[in-house]
C-alpha positions in Angstrom: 38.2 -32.5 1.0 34.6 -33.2 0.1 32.6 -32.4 2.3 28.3 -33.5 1.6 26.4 -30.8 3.6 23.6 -33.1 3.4 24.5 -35.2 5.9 25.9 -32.6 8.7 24.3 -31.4 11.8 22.4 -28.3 10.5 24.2 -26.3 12.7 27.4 -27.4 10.9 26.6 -27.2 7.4 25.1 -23.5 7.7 28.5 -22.7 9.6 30.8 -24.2 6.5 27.9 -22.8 3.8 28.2 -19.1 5.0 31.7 -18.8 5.5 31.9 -19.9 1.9 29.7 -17.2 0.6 31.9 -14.1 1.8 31.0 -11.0 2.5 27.1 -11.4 2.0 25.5 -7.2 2.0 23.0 -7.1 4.7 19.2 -6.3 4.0 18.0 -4.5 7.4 14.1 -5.0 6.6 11.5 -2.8 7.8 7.7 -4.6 7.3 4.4 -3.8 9.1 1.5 -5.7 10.2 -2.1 -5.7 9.1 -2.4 -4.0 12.9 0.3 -1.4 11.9 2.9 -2.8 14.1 6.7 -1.9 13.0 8.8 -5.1 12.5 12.5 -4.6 11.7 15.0 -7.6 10.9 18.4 -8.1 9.7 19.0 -11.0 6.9 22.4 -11.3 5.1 21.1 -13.6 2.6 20.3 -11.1 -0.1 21.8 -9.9 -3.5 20.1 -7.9 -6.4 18.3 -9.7 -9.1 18.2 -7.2 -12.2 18.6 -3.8 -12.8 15.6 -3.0 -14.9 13.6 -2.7 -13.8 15.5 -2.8 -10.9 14.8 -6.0 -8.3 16.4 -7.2 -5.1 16.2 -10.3 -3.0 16.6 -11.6 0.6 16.0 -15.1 1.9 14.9 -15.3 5.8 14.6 -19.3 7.3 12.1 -20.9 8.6 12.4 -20.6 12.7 13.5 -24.0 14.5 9.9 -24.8 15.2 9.2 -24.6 11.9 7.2 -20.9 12.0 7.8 -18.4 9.6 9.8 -15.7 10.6 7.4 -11.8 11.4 9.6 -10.5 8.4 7.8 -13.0 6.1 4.5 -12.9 7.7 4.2 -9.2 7.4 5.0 -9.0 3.6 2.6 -11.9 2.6 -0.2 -10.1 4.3 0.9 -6.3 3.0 3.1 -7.4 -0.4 5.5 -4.6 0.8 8.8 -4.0 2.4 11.6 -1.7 2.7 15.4 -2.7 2.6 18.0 -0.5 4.5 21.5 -1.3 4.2 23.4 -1.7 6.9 26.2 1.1 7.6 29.2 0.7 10.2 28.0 3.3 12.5 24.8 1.0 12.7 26.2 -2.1 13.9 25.0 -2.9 16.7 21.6 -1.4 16.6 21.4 -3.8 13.7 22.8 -6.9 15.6 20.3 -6.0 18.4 17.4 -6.3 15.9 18.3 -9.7 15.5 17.6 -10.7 18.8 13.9 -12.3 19.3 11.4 -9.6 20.1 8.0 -9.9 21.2 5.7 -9.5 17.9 4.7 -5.5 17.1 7.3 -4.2 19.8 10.0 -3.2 17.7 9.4 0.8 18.1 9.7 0.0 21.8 13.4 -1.9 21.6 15.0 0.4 19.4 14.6 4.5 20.9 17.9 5.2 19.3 16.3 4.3 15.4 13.7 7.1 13.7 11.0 5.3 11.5 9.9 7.8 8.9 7.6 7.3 6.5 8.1 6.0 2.7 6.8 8.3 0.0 5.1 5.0 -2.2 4.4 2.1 0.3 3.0 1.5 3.1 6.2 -0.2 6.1 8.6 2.5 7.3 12.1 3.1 6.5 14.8 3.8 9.0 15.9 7.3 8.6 19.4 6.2 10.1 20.2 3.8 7.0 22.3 5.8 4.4 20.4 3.8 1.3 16.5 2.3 1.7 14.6 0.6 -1.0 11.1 0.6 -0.9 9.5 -2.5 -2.4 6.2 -4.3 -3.7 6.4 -7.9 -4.1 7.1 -9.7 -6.7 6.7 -13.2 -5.8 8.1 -15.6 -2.5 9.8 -18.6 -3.5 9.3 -21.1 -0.7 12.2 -23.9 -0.6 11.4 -27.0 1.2 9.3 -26.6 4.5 9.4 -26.6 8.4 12.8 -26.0 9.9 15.1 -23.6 8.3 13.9 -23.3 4.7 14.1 -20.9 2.8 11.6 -17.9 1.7 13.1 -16.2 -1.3 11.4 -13.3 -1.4 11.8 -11.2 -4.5 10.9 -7.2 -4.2 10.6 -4.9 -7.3 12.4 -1.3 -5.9 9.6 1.2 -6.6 12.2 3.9 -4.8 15.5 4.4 -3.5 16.2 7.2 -0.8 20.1 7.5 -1.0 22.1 10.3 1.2 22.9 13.2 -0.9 26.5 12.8 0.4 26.7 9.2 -1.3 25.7 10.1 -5.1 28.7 10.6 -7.4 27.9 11.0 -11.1 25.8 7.9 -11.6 27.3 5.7 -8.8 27.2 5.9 -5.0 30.5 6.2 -3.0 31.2 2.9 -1.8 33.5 4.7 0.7 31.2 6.7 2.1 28.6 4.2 2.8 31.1 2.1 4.4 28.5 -0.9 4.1 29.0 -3.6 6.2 29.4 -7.3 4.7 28.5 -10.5 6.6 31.4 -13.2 6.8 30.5 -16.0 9.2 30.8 -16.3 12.8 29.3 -13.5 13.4 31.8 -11.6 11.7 31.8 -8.5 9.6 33.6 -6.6 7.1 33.8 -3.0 5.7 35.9 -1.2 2.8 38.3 -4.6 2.9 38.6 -4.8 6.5 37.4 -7.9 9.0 35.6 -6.7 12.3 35.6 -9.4 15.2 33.0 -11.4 16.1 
């Protein structure tokens, strides 16, 4: 079957796009404003880049109205964000966070998650998240405008705050962070096993 995404309902072709690119990691990113106000938001568009020096990258979409998401906001005014990774046991704080929040009220939604402090930037990290990368930016790539386009923002990790639990030798134990992966239809996966929407 070809299929030209081109020409489908948007709504379609992001439905047949992500359930093509399976499981996507997760970036759970923690910005703040130039008033200080916390701004958490999931984005399961993200991958690493290089390894050294080591650089990640998440893509958040334009909103229907054609507004740039707080997420992408925040980090062109402060050039800094933090990626947490998304564990099991924070699923549905994490799926919560999705959810459209009035602008700067973030600490107010979430009681049940701790924002501590990162030791070289400026946002918060979320003390829950098993792995956090704080990160400077690089550069945003900005693909098409309005509606859903694409920010590719690209973050060089200055540090990476990884449970003592999780380091093995030089690796982390995949098992033990039990990271979550995004399929499509709101779906998720862990250690090779699907979760229901």
């Amino acid at each position: 079957m070809e299929i030209d995404l081109r020409t489908l309902e948007v709504r379609r072709a992001h439905d047949l796009l992500t359930s093509c690119i399976v499981p996507r990691p997760i970036a759970w990113v923690s910005t703040i404003s130039s008033d200080n106000k916390i701004n958490i938001a999931p984005f399961s568009f993200f991958t690493g880049v290089q390894w050294y020096p080591p650089v990640i990258a998440f893509s958040p979409v334009n909103r229907e109205d054609g507004t740039k998401k707080d997420t992408v906001v925040n980090i062109e005014q402060s050039k800094e964000f933090v990626v947490n990774l998304v564990s099991v046991e924070l699923l549905k704080i994490m799926e919560r966070s999705a959810s459209p929040i009035p602008y700067g009220e973030d600490t107010s939604h979430f009681p049940d998650i701790q924002f501590v402090l990162s030791r070289t930037i400026k946002p918060y990290r979320i003390k829950e998240a098993k792995v956090s990368f704080e990160c400077i930016l690089d550069r945003i790539v900005c693909v098409d405008e309005g509606a859903n386009a694409g920010n590719l923002i690209i973050g060089r990790v200055q540090l990476a705050h990884i449970g003592d639990e999780l380091v093995v030798g030089n690796e982390v134990n995949w098992r033990e962070l039990n990271a979550l992966g995004r399929l499509s239809g709101g779906r998720t996966a862990t250690r090779g096993t699907a979760k229901p929407a």
